[in-house]
N, C-alpha and C positions, 0 to 999 in steps of 0.2 A: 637310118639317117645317112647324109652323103656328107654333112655339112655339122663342126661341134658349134656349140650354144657358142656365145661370146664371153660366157663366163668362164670358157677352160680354157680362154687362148693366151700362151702367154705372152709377156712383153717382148717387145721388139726384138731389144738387145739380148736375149736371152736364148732366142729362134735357131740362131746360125749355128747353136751347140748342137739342135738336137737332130740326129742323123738316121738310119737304118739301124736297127740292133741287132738285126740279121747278119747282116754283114761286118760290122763291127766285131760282134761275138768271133764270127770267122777270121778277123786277121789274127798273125801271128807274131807282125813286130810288137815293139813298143813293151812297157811297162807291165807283167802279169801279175793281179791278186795271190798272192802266195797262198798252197796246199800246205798244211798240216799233218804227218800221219801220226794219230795218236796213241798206235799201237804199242810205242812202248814207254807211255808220259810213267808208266808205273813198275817199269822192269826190273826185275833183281839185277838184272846185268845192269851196275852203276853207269858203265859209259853210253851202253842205248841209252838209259834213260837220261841221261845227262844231255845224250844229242837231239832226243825228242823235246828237251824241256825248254832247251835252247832254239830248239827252232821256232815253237810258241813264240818265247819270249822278243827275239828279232823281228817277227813278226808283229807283235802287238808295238814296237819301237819304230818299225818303219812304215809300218802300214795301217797298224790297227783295226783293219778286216785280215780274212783268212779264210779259206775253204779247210775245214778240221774232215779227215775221214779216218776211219778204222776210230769210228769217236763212242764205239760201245752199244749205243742205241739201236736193236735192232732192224733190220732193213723191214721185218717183218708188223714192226710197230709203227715206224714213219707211214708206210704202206697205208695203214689204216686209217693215220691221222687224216693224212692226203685226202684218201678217200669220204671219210667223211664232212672233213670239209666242202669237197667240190661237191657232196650230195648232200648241201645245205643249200650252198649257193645254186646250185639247180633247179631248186623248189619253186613253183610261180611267187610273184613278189608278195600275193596276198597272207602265202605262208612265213615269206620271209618279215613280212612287218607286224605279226605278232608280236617278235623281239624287237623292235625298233624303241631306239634307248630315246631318252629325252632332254635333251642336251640342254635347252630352257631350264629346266628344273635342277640340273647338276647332273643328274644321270646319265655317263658317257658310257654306259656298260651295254651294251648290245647291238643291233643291227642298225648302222646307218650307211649314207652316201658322200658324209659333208665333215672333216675334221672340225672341233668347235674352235680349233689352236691354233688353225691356217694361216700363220702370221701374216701374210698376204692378201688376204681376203679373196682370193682367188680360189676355183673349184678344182680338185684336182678327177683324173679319171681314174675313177676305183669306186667299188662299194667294200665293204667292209666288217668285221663280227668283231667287237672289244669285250676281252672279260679278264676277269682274273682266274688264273690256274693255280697258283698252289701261295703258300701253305693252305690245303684240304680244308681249315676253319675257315679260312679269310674268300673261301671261292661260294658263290654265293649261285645253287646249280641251280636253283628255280629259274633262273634269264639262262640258262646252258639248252641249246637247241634239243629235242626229243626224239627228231628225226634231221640225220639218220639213227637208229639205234644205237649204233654201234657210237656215237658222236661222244657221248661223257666219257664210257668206261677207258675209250682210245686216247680220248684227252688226258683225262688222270692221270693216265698211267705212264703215258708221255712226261707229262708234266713232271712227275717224279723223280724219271731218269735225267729229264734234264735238271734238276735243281740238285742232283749226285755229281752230273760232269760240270755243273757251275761252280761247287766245292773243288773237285780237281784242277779247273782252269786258274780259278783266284788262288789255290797256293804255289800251281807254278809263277805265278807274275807276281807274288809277294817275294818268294826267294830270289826272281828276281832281281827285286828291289835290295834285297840283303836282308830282308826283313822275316820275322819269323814263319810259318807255311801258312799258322791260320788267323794271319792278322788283317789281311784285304778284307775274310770274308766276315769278319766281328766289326771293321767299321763300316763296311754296308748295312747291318743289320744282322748277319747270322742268320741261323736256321728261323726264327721266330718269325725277324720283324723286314727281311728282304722278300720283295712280290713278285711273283712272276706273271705279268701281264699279257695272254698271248693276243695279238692282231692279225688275224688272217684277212689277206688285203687281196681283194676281185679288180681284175682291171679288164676291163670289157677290149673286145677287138675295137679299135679307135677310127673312123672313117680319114681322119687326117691329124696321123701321129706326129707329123713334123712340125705341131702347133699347140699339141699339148703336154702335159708331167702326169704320170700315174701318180708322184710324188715328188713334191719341190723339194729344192737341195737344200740338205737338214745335216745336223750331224744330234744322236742319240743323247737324253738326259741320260739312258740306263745306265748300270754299273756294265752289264754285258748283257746284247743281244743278241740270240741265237735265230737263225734263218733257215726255212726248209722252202723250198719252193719244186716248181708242177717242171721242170726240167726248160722251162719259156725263159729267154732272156730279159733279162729288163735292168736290173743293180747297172748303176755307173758309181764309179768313185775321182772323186777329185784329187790327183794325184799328180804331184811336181807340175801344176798349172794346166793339167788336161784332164777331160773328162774322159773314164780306162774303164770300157765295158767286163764286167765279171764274167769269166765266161759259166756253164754249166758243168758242174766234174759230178757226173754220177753218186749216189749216196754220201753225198755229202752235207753238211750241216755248214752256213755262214756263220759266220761269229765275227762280231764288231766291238771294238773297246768301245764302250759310253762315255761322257763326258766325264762322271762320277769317279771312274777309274783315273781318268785323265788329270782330273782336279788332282786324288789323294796321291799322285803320283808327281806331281807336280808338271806336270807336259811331258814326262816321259817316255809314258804309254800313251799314242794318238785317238783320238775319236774323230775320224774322219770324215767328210762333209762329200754327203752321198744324196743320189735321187734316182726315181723309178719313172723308163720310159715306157713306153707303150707302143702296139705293133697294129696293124689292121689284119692282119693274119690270123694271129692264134690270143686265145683268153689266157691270163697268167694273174695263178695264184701262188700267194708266197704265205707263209704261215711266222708270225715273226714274234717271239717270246723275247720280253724285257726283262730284265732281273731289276728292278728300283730298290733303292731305299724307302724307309718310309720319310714322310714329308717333315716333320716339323721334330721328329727325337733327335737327329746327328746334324750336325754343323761340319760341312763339309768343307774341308781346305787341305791343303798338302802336307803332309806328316812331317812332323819333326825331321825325320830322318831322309826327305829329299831334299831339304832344302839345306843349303851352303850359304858362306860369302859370297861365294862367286855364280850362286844361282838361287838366289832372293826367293819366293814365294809369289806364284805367276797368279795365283787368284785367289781371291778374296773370301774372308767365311759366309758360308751359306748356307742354310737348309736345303734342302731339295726343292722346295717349295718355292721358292726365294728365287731357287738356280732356273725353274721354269718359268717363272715369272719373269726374270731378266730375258732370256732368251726369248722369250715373248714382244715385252714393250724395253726396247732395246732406250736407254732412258738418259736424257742429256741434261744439264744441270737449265737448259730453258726451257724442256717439254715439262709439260703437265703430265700426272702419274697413266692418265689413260689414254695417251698419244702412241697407235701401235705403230714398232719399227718394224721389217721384215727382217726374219731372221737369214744371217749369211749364209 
């Protein structure tokens, strides 16, 4: 096609932001996503690890994204994820809508083209695979694609390692906070009752990018979302009132503070308000794991120990459940409960 539907075009005032990513990617002034290296978040040597922990840490304060590398996982495991994902998304669509989830019915878990959450009611350009990966009980492999072969065992296994460096991340940002190493990760849920939701998101070559979003600007329910993507640019982040193209730094994993972290911190730690552009060039996929809470066990608000006199409690208790639903139907004391707001 030359020409997109009139359902992915977006508003007016919206247009002037969206530029080349090509070229964007390529400048060198202005504001950069900060790199991570996580080689020594664990080192005997107190002071490496002191200045690894601390660089995390700044980083989830000023930016709340981050490119983490030397992050453990090996090159030769991402490798495979990659792969089997783009050799799902390959398949003719008739293969691909065997898993096609039923969003009607509740069932958000498998192959679709259309967020059911879109607070805008607008289409974005992407298709997409939703499932849950770990805890192993809670992953539910009958909807887990069969081909490529290699698609579960790479998943799993993946999945694993990142739900070990999820424990690593949250007890550097608990200390911190000043707070014990493993207290972030007990009131998300812990080993049992935190999800790991992965999204691997398709965004097709675009005939006229400067009029659509892969992904409208969102900032993360998660606790922490970790990002692998196909080396294509696309991440913008909203930063000191401009939108600052991510660039691509080799074997690297994205990591975004979520809302949830955000909340229990009390605006400490940022959750950043990001969107995915699209190119007419090349197809970009990104593989994007959420770590949630579960929805209705934890009542989510800023721990005792952020908050002060002089720095009150910036939000309100919520479930998880509760915190999607706000972010949803953004709700004024004259709308009606089902009046949807677009989220900022």
């Amino acid at each position: 096609i030359e020409r997109i539907p009139k359902e992915y075009i977006r508003p007016e005032e919206e247009r002037p932001s969206i530029g080349d990513i090509f070229a964007e990617e390529k400048m060198d002034g202005g504001p950069q996503v900060p790199t991570v290296d996580l080689k020594g978040i664990n080192s005997e040597d107190l002071e490496v690890r002191e200045k690894c922990r601390e660089e995390l840490r700044k980083a989830a304060v000023d930016w709340g994204v981050m490119h983490l590398v030397n992050h453990g996982i090996p090159e030769e495991l991402t490798g495979r994820v990659k792969a089997a994902g783009e050799g799902f998304f390959g398949q003719p669509i008739e293969e691909k809508e065997k898993y096609a989830n039923d969003q009607a019915a509740g069932n958000v878990q498998g192959y679709g083209s259309k967020l059911a959450n879109n607070a805008s009611g607008q289409l974005e350009w992407e298709d997409y695979f939703f499932h849950c990966v770990f805890p192993e009980d809670k992953a539910d492999l009958s909807i887990w694609p069969k081909t490529p072969s290699d698609y579960i065992a790479a998943t799993r296994e993946y999945a694993k390692q990142l739900r070990a460096l999820t424990t690593t991340v949250l007890a550097v940002l608990s200390l911190g906070l000043g707070l014990e190493e493993g207290r972030l990760e007990k009131e998300v849920g812990g080993m049992e009752e935190l999800l790991l939701q992965m999204k691997i998101n398709y965004y097709p070559k675009c005939p006229q990018p400067e009029l659509a979003l892969g992904v409208e600007a969102h900032t993360d329910v998660s606790a922490l979302t970790f990002i692998l993507h196909n080396m294509v640019p696309g991440l913008q982040l909203f930063y000191e009132g401009k939108w600052v193209t991510a660039k691509c730094v080799p074997n690297s994993i994205i990591m975004h503070v979520g809302d949830t972290v955000e909340i229990l911190s009390n605006g400490k730690y940022k959750s950043i308000l990001h969107r995915g552009v699209v190119n007419r060039e090349k197809v970009r996929v990104s593989w994007a794991v959420f770590c949630e809470p579960p929805k209705e066990k934890i009542i989510l608000q800023p721990l005792p120990e952020t908050v002060c006199e002089a720095d009150p409690p910036r939000f309100p208790p919520r479930t998880f459940a509760q915190h999607i639903k706000h972010k949803l139907f953004r709700l004024t004391d004259q709308e009606g409960a089902d009046t949807p707001k677009p989220d900022e």
